[in-house]
C-alpha positions as CSV (number, residue, x, y, z in Angstrom):
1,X,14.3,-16.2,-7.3
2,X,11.6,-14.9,-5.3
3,X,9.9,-17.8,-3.1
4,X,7.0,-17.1,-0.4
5,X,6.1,-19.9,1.9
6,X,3.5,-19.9,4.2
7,X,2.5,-22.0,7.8
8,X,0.5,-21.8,10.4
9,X,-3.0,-23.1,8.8
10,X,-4.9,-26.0,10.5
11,X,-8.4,-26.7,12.0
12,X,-10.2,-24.6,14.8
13,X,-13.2,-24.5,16.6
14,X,-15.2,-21.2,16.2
15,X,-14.3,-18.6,18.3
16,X,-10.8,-19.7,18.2
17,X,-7.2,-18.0,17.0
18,X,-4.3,-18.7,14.3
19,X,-1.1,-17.4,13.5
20,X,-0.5,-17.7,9.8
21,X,3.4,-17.2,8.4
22,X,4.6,-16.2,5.4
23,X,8.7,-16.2,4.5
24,X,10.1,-14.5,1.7
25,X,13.3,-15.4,0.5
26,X,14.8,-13.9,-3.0
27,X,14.7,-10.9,-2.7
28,X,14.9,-7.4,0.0
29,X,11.7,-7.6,2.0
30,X,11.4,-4.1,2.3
31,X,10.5,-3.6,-1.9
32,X,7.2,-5.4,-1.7
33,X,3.8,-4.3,-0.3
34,X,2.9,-7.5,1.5
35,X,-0.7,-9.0,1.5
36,X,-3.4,-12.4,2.4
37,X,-5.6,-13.3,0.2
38,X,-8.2,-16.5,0.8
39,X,-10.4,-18.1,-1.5
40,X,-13.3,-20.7,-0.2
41,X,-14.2,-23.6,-2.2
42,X,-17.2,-22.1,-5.0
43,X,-15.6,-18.6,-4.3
44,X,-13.2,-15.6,-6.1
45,X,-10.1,-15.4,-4.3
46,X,-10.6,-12.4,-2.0
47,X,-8.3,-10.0,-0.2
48,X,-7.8,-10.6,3.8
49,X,-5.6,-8.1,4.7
50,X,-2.3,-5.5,3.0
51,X,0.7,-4.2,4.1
52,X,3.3,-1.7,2.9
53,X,6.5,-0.9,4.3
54,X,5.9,1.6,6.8
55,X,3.3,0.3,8.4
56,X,0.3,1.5,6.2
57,X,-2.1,-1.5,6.8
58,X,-5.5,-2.1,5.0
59,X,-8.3,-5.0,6.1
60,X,-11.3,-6.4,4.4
61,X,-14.6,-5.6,6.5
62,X,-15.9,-8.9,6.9
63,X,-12.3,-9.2,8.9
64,X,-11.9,-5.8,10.6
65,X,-11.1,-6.0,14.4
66,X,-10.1,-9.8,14.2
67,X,-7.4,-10.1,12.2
68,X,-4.1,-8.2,12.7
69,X,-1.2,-8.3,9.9
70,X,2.1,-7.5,10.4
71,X,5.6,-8.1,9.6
72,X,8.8,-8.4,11.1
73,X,11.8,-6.9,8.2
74,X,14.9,-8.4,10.2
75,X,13.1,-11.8,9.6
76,X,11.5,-11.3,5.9
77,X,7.9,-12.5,7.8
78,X,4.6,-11.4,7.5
79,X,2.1,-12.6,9.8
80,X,-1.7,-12.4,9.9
81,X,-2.9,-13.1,13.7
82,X,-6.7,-14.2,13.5
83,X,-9.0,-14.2,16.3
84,X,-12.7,-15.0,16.7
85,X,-12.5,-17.1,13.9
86,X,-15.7,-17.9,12.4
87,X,-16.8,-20.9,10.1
88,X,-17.0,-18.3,6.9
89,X,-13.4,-17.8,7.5
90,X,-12.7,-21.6,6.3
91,X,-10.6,-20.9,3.5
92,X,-7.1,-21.6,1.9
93,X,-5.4,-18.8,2.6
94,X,-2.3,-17.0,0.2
95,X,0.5,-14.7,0.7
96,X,1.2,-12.4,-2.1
97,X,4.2,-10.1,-2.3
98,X,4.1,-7.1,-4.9
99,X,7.3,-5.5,-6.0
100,X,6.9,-1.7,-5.8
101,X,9.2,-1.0,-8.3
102,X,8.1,-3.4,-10.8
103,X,4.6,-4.5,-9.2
104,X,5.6,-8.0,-10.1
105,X,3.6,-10.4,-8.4
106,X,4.7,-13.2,-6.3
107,X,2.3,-15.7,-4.6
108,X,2.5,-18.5,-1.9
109,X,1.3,-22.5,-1.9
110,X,-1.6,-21.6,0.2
111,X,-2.4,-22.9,3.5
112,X,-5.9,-24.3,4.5
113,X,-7.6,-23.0,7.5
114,X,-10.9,-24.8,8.5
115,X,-13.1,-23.7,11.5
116,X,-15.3,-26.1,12.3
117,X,-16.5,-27.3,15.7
């Protein structure tokens, strides 16, 4: 069974930086376009940031030029590096993993980031 789990979410102080995780276990990393989503309380769940094997990577605009993704195959991780945080980036974030083949959906628990001074 396909699991994701994420970590790395906590408080910061505007201007600051997180590392946000994501495993996935279950399956061959290398099938699934990985991607963050985040959703803030009142809000649609919105994409942060894509990535597909290869090394295509795709970012939302309000995140351009802060926020890196990436992923590391030998350890089935994705990571989103986010600098210059801001307090509209106060959200709890998701990791979703689509299947290529089958573009069967898998999501994460979520993990809160709050940036707050």
């Amino acid at each position: 069974q396909v699991q994701l789990v994420e970590s790395g979410g906590g408080l910061v102080q505007p201007g600051g930086s997180l590392r946000l995780s994501c495993a996935l276990s279950g399956s061959a990393f290398s099938f699934y376009t990985m991607g963050w989503y985040r959703q803030a309380p009142g809000n649609q769940r919105e994409l942060v940031a894509t990535s597909r094997t290869g090394g295509i990577t795709n970012y939302a605009d309000s995140v351009k030029g802060r926020f890196t993704i990436s992923r590391d195959s030998a350890k089935n991780t994705m990571f989103l590096q986010m600098d210059s945080l801001k307090p509209e980036d106060t959200a709890i974030y998701y990791c979703n993993g689509m299947n290529r083949f089958s573009s069967r959906e898998y999501w994460g628990q979520g993990t809160q980031v709050t940036i707050s001074s």
